[in-house]
C-alpha positions as CSV (number, residue, x, y, z in Angstrom):
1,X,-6.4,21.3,20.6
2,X,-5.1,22.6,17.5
3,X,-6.9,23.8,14.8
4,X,-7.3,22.3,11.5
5,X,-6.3,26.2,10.1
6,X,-3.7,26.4,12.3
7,X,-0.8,28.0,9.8
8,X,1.7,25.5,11.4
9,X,1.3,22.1,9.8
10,X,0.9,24.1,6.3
11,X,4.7,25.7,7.0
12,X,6.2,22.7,8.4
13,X,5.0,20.2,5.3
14,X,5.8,23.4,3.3
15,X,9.0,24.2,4.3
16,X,9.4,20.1,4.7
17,X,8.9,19.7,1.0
18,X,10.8,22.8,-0.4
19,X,14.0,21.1,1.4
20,X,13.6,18.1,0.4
21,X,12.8,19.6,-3.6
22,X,16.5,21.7,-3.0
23,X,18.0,18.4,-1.9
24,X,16.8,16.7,-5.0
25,X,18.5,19.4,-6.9
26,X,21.7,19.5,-5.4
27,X,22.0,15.2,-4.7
28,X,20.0,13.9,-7.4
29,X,20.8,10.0,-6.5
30,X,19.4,10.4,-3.2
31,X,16.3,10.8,-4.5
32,X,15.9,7.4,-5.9
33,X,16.6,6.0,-2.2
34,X,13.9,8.0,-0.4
35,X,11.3,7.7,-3.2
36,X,11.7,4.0,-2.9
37,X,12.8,3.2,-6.6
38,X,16.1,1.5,-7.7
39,X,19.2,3.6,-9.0
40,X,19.5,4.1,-12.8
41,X,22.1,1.3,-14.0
42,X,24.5,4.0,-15.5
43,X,24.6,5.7,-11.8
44,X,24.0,8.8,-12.8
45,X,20.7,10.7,-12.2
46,X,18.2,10.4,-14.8
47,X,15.3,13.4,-15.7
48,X,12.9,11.5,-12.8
49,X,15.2,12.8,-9.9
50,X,15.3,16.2,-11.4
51,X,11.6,15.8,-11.9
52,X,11.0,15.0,-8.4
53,X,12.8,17.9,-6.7
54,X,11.2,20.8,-8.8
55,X,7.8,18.9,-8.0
56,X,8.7,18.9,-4.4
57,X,10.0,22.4,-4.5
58,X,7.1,23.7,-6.4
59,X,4.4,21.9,-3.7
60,X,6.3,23.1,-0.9
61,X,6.4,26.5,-1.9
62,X,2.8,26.4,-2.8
63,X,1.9,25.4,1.1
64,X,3.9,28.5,2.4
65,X,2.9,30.7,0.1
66,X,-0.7,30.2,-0.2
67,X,-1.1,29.8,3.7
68,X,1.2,33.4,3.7
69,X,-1.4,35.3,1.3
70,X,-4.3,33.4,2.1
71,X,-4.2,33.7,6.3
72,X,-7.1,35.9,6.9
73,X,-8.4,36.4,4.1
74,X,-11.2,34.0,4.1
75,X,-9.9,31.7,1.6
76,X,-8.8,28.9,3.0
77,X,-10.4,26.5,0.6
78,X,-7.4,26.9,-1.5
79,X,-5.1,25.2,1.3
80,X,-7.5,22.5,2.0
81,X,-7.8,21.5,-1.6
82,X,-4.2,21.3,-1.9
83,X,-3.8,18.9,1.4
84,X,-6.3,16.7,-0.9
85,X,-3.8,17.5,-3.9
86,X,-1.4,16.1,-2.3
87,X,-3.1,13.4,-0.7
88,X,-3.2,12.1,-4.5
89,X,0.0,12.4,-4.8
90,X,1.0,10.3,-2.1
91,X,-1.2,7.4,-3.3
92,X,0.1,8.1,-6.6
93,X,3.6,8.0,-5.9
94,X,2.7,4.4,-4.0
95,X,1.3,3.0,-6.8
96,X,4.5,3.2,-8.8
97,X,7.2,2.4,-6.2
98,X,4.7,-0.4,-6.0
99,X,5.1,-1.6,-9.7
100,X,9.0,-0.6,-9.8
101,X,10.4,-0.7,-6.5
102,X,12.1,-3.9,-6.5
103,X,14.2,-4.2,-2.9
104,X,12.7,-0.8,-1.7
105,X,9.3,-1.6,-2.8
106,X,8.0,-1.3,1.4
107,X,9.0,2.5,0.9
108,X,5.8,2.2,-0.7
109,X,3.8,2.4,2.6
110,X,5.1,5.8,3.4
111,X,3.8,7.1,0.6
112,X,0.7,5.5,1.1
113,X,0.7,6.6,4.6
114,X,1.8,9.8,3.9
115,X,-1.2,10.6,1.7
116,X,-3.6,9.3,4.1
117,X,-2.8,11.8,6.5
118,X,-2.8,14.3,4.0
119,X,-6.8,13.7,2.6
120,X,-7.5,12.9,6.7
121,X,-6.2,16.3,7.4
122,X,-7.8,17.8,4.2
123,X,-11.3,16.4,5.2
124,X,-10.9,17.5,8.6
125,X,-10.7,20.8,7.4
126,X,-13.5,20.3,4.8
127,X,-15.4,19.2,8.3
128,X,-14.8,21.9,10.5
Protein backbone atom coordinates (compact mmCIF):
# COMPACT_ATOMS: atom_id res chain seq x y z
CA UNK A 1 0.00 0.00 0.00
CA UNK A 2 1.11 3.34 -0.73
CA UNK A 3 1.85 5.79 1.61
CA UNK A 4 0.12 8.88 2.39
CA UNK A 5 3.86 10.76 1.96
CA UNK A 6 4.49 9.03 -0.92
CA UNK A 7 6.10 12.11 -3.33
CA UNK A 8 3.90 10.71 -6.18
CA UNK A 9 0.37 11.94 -5.89
CA UNK A 10 2.02 15.45 -4.77
CA UNK A 11 3.90 15.53 -8.46
CA UNK A 12 1.18 14.16 -10.37
CA UNK A 13 -1.73 16.78 -8.97
CA UNK A 14 1.34 19.12 -9.24
CA UNK A 15 2.54 18.71 -12.42
CA UNK A 16 -1.50 18.05 -13.26
CA UNK A 17 -2.30 21.66 -12.16
CA UNK A 18 0.76 23.52 -13.56
CA UNK A 19 -0.48 22.13 -17.20
CA UNK A 20 -3.60 22.84 -16.85
CA UNK A 21 -2.50 26.72 -15.33
CA UNK A 22 -0.10 26.91 -18.86
CA UNK A 23 -3.19 25.88 -20.84
CA UNK A 24 -5.18 28.58 -19.34
CA UNK A 25 -2.62 30.96 -20.50
CA UNK A 26 -2.16 30.01 -23.79
CA UNK A 27 -6.31 29.00 -24.65
CA UNK A 28 -8.01 31.27 -22.37
CA UNK A 29 -11.77 30.17 -23.64
CA UNK A 30 -11.10 26.67 -22.66
CA UNK A 31 -11.06 27.54 -19.44
CA UNK A 32 -14.65 28.59 -19.09
CA UNK A 33 -15.61 24.96 -20.50
CA UNK A 34 -13.65 22.89 -17.96
CA UNK A 35 -14.37 25.24 -14.97
CA UNK A 36 -18.08 24.69 -15.70
CA UNK A 37 -19.10 28.39 -16.33
CA UNK A 38 -20.62 29.95 -19.53
CA UNK A 39 -18.47 31.80 -22.17
CA UNK A 40 -18.26 35.69 -21.87
CA UNK A 41 -21.00 37.08 -24.44
CA UNK A 42 -18.22 39.12 -26.36
CA UNK A 43 -16.24 35.62 -26.87
CA UNK A 44 -13.23 36.81 -25.83
CA UNK A 45 -11.53 35.83 -22.58
CA UNK A 46 -12.30 37.92 -19.77
CA UNK A 47 -9.64 38.60 -16.46
CA UNK A 48 -11.38 35.23 -14.69
CA UNK A 49 -9.70 32.85 -17.36
CA UNK A 50 -6.47 34.54 -16.85
CA UNK A 51 -7.09 34.41 -13.21
CA UNK A 52 -7.70 30.84 -13.24
CA UNK A 53 -4.53 29.72 -15.05
CA UNK A 54 -1.93 31.70 -12.81
CA UNK A 55 -3.97 30.19 -9.79
CA UNK A 56 -3.64 26.83 -11.21
CA UNK A 57 0.00 27.43 -12.20
CA UNK A 58 0.83 28.93 -8.90
CA UNK A 59 -0.83 25.68 -6.83
CA UNK A 60 0.69 23.31 -9.02
CA UNK A 61 3.97 24.64 -8.71
CA UNK A 62 3.60 24.93 -4.98
CA UNK A 63 2.88 20.87 -4.82
CA UNK A 64 6.18 20.13 -6.70
CA UNK A 65 8.07 22.41 -5.15
CA UNK A 66 7.35 22.04 -1.64
CA UNK A 67 7.22 18.19 -1.91
CA UNK A 68 10.96 18.79 -3.84
CA UNK A 69 12.48 20.88 -0.80
CA UNK A 70 10.44 19.45 1.85
CA UNK A 71 11.18 15.39 1.06
CA UNK A 72 13.18 14.52 4.10
CA UNK A 73 13.30 17.08 5.84
CA UNK A 74 10.75 16.44 8.35
CA UNK A 75 8.31 18.93 7.30
CA UNK A 76 5.70 17.50 5.69
CA UNK A 77 2.99 19.40 7.43
CA UNK A 78 3.48 22.03 4.90
CA UNK A 79 2.19 19.54 1.99
CA UNK A 80 -0.61 18.22 4.07
CA UNK A 81 -1.96 21.66 4.82
CA UNK A 82 -1.97 22.49 1.33
CA UNK A 83 -3.95 19.10 0.14
CA UNK A 84 -6.54 20.76 2.78
CA UNK A 85 -5.87 24.26 0.87
CA UNK A 86 -6.87 22.88 -1.89
CA UNK A 87 -9.60 20.88 -0.70
CA UNK A 88 -11.20 24.45 -0.10
CA UNK A 89 -10.71 25.36 -3.21
CA UNK A 90 -12.46 22.63 -4.72
CA UNK A 91 -15.62 23.29 -2.70
CA UNK A 92 -15.19 26.75 -3.37
CA UNK A 93 -14.96 26.62 -6.94
CA UNK A 94 -18.38 24.37 -6.65
CA UNK A 95 -20.18 26.73 -4.99
CA UNK A 96 -19.91 29.24 -7.78
CA UNK A 97 -20.26 27.06 -10.89
CA UNK A 98 -23.18 26.26 -8.76
CA UNK A 99 -24.72 29.87 -8.62
CA UNK A 100 -23.38 30.66 -12.39
CA UNK A 101 -23.14 27.61 -14.27
CA UNK A 102 -26.16 27.60 -16.23
CA UNK A 103 -25.96 24.40 -18.93
CA UNK A 104 -22.59 23.29 -17.31
CA UNK A 105 -23.73 23.69 -13.84
CA UNK A 106 -23.14 19.47 -13.16
CA UNK A 107 -19.41 20.42 -13.80
CA UNK A 108 -20.02 21.43 -10.38
CA UNK A 109 -19.72 17.87 -8.96
CA UNK A 110 -16.19 17.53 -10.00
CA UNK A 111 -15.24 20.20 -8.25
CA UNK A 112 -16.96 19.06 -5.36
CA UNK A 113 -15.57 15.77 -5.84
CA UNK A 114 -12.34 16.88 -6.48
CA UNK A 115 -12.00 18.57 -3.12
CA UNK A 116 -13.21 15.72 -1.33
CA UNK A 117 -10.47 13.67 -2.19
CA UNK A 118 -8.20 16.37 -1.61
CA UNK A 119 -9.21 17.00 2.50
CA UNK A 120 -9.75 12.87 2.45
CA UNK A 121 -6.16 12.62 1.42
CA UNK A 122 -5.09 15.61 3.56
CA UNK A 123 -6.68 13.96 6.78
CA UNK A 124 -5.20 10.81 5.96
CA UNK A 125 -2.06 12.26 6.14
CA UNK A 126 -2.99 14.34 9.27
CA UNK A 127 -3.87 10.52 10.56
CA UNK A 128 -0.96 8.66 9.80
Amino acid sequence: MISPFSPLPNYVLGTGLTFIGLLGFVRPLAVYDAFGVPRPPAGEAEAFSYAKAARDLSTGLLFVLLETYQEGSGNEDAVTMLWATTALVGAADWWIIRGMGGKLRHKAWIHLGSGGVCAAFALWRMMY
